[in-house]
C-alpha positions in Angstrom: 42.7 5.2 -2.0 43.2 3.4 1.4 42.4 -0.4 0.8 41.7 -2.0 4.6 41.9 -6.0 4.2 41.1 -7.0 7.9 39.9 -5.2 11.0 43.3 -5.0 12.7 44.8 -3.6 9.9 41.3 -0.5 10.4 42.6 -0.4 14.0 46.4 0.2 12.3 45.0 3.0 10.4 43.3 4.4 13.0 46.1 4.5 15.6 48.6 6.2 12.7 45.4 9.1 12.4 44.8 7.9 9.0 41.4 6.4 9.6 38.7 8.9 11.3 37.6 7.0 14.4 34.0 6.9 12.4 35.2 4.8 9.9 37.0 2.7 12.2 33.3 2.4 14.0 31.8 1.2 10.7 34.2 -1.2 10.0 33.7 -3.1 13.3 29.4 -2.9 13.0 29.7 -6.3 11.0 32.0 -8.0 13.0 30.4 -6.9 16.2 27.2 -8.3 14.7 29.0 -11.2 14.2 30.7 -12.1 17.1 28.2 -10.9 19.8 25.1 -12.4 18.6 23.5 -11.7 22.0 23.6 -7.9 21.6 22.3 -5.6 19.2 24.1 -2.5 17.8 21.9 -0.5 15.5 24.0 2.4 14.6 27.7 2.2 14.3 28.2 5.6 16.2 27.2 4.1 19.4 30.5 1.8 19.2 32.5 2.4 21.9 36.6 2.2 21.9 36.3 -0.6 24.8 34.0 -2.7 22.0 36.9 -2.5 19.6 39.6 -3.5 22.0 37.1 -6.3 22.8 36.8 -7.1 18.9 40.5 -7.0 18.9 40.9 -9.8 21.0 38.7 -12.1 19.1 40.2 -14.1 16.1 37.6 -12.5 13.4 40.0 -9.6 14.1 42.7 -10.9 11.7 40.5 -12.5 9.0 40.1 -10.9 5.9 37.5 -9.1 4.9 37.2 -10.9 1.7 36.4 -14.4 3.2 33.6 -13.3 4.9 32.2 -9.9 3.8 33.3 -10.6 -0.1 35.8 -7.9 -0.1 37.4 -5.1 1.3 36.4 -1.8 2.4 38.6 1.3 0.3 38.4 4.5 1.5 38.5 7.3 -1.3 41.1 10.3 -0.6 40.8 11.6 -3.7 38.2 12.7 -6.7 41.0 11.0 -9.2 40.1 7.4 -6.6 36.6 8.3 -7.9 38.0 6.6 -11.0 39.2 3.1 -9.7 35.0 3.1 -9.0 33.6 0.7 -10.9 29.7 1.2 -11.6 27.5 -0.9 -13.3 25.7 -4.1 -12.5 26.1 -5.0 -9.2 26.6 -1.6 -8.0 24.4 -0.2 -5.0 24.7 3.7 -3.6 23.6 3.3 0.1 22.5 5.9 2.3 25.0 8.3 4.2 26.6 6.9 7.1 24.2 7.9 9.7 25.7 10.9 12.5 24.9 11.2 15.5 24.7 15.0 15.3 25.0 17.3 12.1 25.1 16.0 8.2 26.8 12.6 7.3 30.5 13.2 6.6 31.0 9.4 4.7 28.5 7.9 2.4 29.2 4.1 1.8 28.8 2.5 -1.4 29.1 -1.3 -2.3 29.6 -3.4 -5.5 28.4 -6.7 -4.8 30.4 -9.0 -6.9 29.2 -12.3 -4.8 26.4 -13.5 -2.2 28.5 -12.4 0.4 29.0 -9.0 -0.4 31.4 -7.0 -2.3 34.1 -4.2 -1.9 32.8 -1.0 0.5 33.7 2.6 -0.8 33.3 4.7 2.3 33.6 8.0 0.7 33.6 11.9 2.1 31.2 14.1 1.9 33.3 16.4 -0.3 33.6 14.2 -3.0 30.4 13.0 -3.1 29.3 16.3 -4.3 32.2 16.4 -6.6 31.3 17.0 -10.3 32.8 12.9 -11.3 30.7 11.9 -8.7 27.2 13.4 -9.6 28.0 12.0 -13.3 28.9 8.5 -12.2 25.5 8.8 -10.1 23.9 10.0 -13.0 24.8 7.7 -15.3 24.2 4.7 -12.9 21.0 5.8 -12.2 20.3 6.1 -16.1 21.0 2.4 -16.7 19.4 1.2 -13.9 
């Protein structure tokens, strides 16, 4: 599992081809949000490379996740990451990241652990449908 503490450190992973440039996208929505109160961005898709440089340049860049979102986003590689996922209370399964064409390839999940937010799983399609998964769904589902 990929744990991303800060935006630049997303733009890192992103220029190394570990971070698909959709994720990178999602990452930003927030801080975008944030730091350009005057315009709206409803889907992170329609984020544009020349927004991110411009996100780069502005000190929110550099500041943890954690501090202002209540944690990190982690990206899940792996069906064995599935098992670092906590669920229980707190635990919300969002919808799909939305595509601009075709079927969502990440869905994002978050366990709020404060008012500000929690830790973001952005997780692929693949193992969403994965066998851990659909149990872990289950079960949540059940207790809720």
């Amino acid at each position: 599992m990929i744990t991303i503490h800060s935006f630049e450190e997303a733009h890192q992973l992103w220029q190394q081809g570990r971070l698909p440039f959709r994720l990178l996208q999602e990452t930003s929505l927030i801080l975008l949000g944030i730091t350009q109160e005057d315009r709206h961005i409803e889907h992170a898709y329609d984020i544009s490379e020349v927004d991110i440089e411009g996100l780069l340049q502005h000190e929110i860049a550099s500041e943890k996740y954690v501090d202002f979102l209540g944690g990190e986003f982690k990206i899940v590689e792996t069906e064995s990451d599935l098992a670092e996922i906590h669920f229980g209370e707190g635990f919300d399964i969002s919808e799909p990241l939305a595509e601009k064409i075709g079927e969502a390839m990440y869905w994002y999940l978050v366990l709020c652990t404060s008012n500000s937010g929690g830790i973001s799983y952005l997780t692929p399609r693949h193992l969403w449908k994965s066998k851990k998964m659909a149990a872990e769904v289950d079960l949540w589902n059940a207790e809720k």
